[in-house]
N, C-alpha and C positions, 0 to 999 in steps of 0.2 A: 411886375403887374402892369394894369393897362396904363396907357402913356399915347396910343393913339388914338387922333382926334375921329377915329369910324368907331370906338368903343360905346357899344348898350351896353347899359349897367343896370342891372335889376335888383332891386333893394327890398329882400324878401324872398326866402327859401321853400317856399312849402308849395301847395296845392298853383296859385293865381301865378307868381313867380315864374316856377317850374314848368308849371304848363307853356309859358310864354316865351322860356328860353329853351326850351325842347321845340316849339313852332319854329322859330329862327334857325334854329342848328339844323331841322332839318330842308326848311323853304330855302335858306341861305346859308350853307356852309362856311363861307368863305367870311362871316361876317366875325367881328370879334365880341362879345361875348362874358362879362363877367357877373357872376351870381355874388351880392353880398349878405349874410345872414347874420343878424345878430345872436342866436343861441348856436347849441354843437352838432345840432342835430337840421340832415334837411330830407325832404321826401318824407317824412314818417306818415303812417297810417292814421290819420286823424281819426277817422269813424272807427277805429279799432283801439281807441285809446281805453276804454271801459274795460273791453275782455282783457288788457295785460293786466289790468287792476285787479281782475276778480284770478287773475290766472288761468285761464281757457286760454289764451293765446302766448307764446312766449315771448321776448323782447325782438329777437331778430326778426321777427311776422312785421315789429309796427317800427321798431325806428329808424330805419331807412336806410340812405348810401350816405356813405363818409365823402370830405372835399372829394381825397383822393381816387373813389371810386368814382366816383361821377365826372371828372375827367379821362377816366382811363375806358365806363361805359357809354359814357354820354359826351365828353369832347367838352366837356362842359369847365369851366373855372369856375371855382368859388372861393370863395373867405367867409370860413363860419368865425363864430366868436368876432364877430368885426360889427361895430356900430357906425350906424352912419349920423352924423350928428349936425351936420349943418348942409344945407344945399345953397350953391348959389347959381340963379338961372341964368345972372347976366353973367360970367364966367364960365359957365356948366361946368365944373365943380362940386364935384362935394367931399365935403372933409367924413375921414372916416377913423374911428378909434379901436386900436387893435390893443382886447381884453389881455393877448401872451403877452405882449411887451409895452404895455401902458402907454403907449404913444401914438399920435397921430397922425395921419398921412390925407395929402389931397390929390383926390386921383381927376382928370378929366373925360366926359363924355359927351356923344357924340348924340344918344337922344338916350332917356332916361323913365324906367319904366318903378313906378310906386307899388308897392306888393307888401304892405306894412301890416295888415290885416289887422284884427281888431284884437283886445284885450279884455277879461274879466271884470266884473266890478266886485271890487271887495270893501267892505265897512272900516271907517278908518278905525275904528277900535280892534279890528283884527289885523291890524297893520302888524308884520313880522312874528305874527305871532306860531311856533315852532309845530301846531297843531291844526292849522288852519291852510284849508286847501281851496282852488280853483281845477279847471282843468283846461288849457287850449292846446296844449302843447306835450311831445313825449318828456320833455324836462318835468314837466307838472304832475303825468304819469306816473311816472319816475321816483319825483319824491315822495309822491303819495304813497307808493305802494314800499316804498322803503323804511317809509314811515310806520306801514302797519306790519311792516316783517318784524322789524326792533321795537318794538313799542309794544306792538301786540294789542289794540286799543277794545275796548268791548262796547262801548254806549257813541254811536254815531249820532250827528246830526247834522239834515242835510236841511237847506235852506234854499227854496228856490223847486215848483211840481212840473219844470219845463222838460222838454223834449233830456237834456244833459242829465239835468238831474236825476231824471227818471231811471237811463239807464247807471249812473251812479246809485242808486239807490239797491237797485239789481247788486252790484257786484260787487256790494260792501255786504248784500244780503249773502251771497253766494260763498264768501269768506269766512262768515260766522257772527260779524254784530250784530248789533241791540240797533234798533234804528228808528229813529225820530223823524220825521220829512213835514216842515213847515211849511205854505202854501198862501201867498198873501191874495192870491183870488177865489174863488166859491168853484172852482174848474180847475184837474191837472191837466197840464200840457194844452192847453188852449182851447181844448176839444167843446163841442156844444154839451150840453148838458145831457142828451139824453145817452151819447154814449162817455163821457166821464165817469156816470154817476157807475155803469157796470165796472170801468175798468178802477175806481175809488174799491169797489168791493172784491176785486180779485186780489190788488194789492194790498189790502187788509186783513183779508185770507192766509194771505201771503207770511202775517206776523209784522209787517210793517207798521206803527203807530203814525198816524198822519193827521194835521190838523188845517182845515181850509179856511178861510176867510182870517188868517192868523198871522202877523207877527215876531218880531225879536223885541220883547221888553227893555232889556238889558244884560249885559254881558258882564258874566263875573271873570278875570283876570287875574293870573297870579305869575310873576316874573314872566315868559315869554310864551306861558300856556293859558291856552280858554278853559277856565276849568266848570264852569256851568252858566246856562243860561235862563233867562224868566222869558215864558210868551206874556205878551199884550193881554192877553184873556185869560192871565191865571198870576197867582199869588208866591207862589213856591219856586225854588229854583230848581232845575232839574239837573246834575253832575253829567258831565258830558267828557271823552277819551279824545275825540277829533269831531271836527267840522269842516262840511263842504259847504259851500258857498256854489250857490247858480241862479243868482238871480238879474244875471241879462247882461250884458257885453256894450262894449262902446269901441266904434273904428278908432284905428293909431294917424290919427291927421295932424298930430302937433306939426312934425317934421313938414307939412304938406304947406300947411298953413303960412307957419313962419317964412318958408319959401313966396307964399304970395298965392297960390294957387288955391282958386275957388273953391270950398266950401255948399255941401247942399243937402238933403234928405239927414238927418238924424247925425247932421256934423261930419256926412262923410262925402267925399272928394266926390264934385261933379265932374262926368265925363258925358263926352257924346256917344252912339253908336261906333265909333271908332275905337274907344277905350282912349281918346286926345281930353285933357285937361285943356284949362283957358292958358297954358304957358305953352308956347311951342316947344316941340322936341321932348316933352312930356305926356307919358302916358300914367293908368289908374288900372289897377283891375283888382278883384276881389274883394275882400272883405271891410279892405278902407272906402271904399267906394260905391256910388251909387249905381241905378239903374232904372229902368222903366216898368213898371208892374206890367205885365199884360193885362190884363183884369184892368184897373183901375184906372189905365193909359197916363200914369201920373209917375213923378220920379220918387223911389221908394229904396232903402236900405233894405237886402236882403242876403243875410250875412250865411249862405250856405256854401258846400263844398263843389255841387255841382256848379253853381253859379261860378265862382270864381275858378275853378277851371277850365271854362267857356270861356269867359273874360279873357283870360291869359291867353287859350287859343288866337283870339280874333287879335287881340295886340301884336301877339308874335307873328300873325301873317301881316299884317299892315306893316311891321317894323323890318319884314322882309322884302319889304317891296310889292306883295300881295295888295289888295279889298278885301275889307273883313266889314261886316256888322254885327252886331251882337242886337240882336231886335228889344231882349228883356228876359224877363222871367215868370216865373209863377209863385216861387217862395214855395215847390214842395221839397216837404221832408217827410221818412219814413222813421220808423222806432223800433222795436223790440223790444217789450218789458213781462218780465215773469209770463213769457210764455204768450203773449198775446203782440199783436203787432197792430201799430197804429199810423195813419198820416192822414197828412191834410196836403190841401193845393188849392191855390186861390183865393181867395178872399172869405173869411167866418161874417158871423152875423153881425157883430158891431163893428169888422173894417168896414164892410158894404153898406152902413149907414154910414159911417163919416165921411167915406167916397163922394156922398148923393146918390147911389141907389135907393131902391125902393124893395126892400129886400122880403125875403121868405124863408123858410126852411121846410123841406121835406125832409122825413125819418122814415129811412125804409130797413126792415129785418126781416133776416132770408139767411136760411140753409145755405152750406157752400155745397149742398149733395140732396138727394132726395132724402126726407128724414126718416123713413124706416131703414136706412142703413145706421148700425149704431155710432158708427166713427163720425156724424156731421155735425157742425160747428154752426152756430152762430155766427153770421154778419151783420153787424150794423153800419149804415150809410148813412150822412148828411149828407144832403146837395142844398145848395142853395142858388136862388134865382131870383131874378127882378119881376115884380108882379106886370110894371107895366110892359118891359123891353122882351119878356120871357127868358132875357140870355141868362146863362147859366155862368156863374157868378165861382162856386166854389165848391171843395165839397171835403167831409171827413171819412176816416173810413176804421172800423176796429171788428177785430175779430183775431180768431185763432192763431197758432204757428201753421204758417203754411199757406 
């Protein structure tokens, strides 16, 4: 394994990672190159992690290439199952722990690229518990869905009405539970109110029981299973089979920190336009890390797959010897749920006040077709804009499939 002092070592298999070491392999051939990953799996289909759950997609669609493959397609080296546990910059070293044979190794490099990406937040009362799920990852896929092949569960409850949830909620619907989706704001998935409120009554339509402005009471426990919960606004416990959890993520920066390296936006790794940390011969890209809003022109955490693919690009030309910038982003993302499809992009109504904008919203509804055809669908639009600057600020958007 690496031992030369021209060794990039990318610490992070997935989307930011990969993209970064795919820039290098193919700007600089010649350069050497190793991937570290801490689970088994690398390249998986992240935005495809839902359908293996509901079963529309099989495993081999979403979990990717093995080490092996990916040296033999991509020239590429890695070590899955390998944690990386300590970094030292004045050495550039880092110590790495290998899960097959419980022992550890310090490999050296030559500049050193962060790709840690973020993690779940889970309640510590659901700490290990056998029936309690997140999702970031094909592992977390994985055991979710193996979970309801053996188990068979019937009374779902999902926690959290964001963008994940939503389509978690889809493909536990699509399976055959009973489903419960708690909601601790007055809005699913972020959206302005005028179009939540349609897309609250389609997935109600739907058979989904959902509660907004709602919390988790308290959690009833019995040996390594949740077996019911009480909301905040009600008396009675309700029996529950599994629990998903999606209620917001946090970047993986312990490893970054303890190293010495800056800190910024929602505790995730500042970088420049280069994707360079304040440590030389360190770079940041993805979901540990920060970025600049376009919008907002301020540094902002925005933990999406496009982003962090871009990221990894402009790393991996800089780290070739290339100019790269990564200017920022937008924070859009698209959905698909029961049939309707949703996104946003830019800034909603209460980022744009905390910004200092001077905000607005327009609601525009409109045909996707002339409406004496019968197949036309409803569009709803938010935009929003600054009253004094007139720029245009943000916008949502829902309507049909298609």
């Amino acid at each position: 394994m690496p031992g030369k002092t021209n060794t990039i070592i990318i610490i992070g298999g997935n989307d930011a990672g990969l993209a970064a070491a795919g820039r290098i392999r193919r700007l600089a051939p010649a350069l050497d190159v190793v991937v570290i990953e801490r689970g088994p799996y690398l390249a998986y289909a992240s935005c495809a992690l839902p359908y293996y759950i509901s079963g529309q997609v099989p495993a081999s669609a979403v979990q990717g290439m093995s080490a092996v493959e990916m040296l033999k397609k991509r020239s590429l080296r890695v070590l899955t199952s390998h944690t990386v546990m300590e970094i030292s910059v004045k050495e550039k070293t880092i110590r790495v722990h290998d899960e097959a044979s419980a022992s550890d190794q310090v490999l050296p490099f030559h500049k050193l690229v962060l790709a840690t990406g973020a993690r779940a937040l889970m309640p510590d009362e659901l700490a290990n518990a056998a029936n309690a799920f997140t999702l970031r990852s094909f592992s977390d896929a994985l055991r979710l869905r193996t979970f309801i092949e053996s188990e068979r569960p019937r009374n779902a409850l999902v926690v959290g009405g964001g963008l994940i949830g939503l389509e978690v909620v889809e493909a536990l619907h699509r399976i055959g539970l009973n489903i419960t989706l708690i909601e601790a704001s007055s809005v699913l998935a972020g959206l302005p109110q005028a179009l939540a409120a349609p897309l609250s009554d389609h997935i109600r339509s739907a058979g989904v029981q959902f509660h907004l402005n709602t919390t988790i009471g308290r959690w009833q426990r019995q040996g390594d299973r949740i077996t019911a919960f009480q909301r905040n606004d009600a008396q009675e416990l309700q029996l529950v089979d599994l629990v998903f959890i999606s209620t917001g993520i946090r970047p993986e920066t312990e490893l970054a920190d303890k190293a010495g390296v800056r800190l910024g936006a929602a505790n995730a790794i500042q970088v420049n336009a280069y994707q360079q940390t304040n440590k030389a011969d360190l770079y940041a890209v993805g979901d540990c890390c920060e970025t600049v809003h376009l919008v907002s022109e301020r540094k902002s955490w925005l933990p999406f797959a496009g982003v962090a693919a871009r990221q990894g690009r402009v790393a991996g030309s800089n780290l070739a010897g290339h100019s790269a910038r990564f200017p920022g982003a937008l924070g859009t993302r698209l959905v698909r749920c029961f049939g309707m499809e949703l996104g946003r992009t830019g800034l909603n109504l209460p980022e744009a006040m905390a910004n200092g904008f001077t905000p607005a919203e327009t609601i525009i509804h409109q045909a996707d077709k002339p409406e004496y055809m019968a197949d036309h669908q409803l569009i709803s639009l938010s935009v929003i804009w600054d009253k004094h600057s007139k720029q245009l600020l943000g916008g949502a958007l829902l309507g049909g499939q298609g």
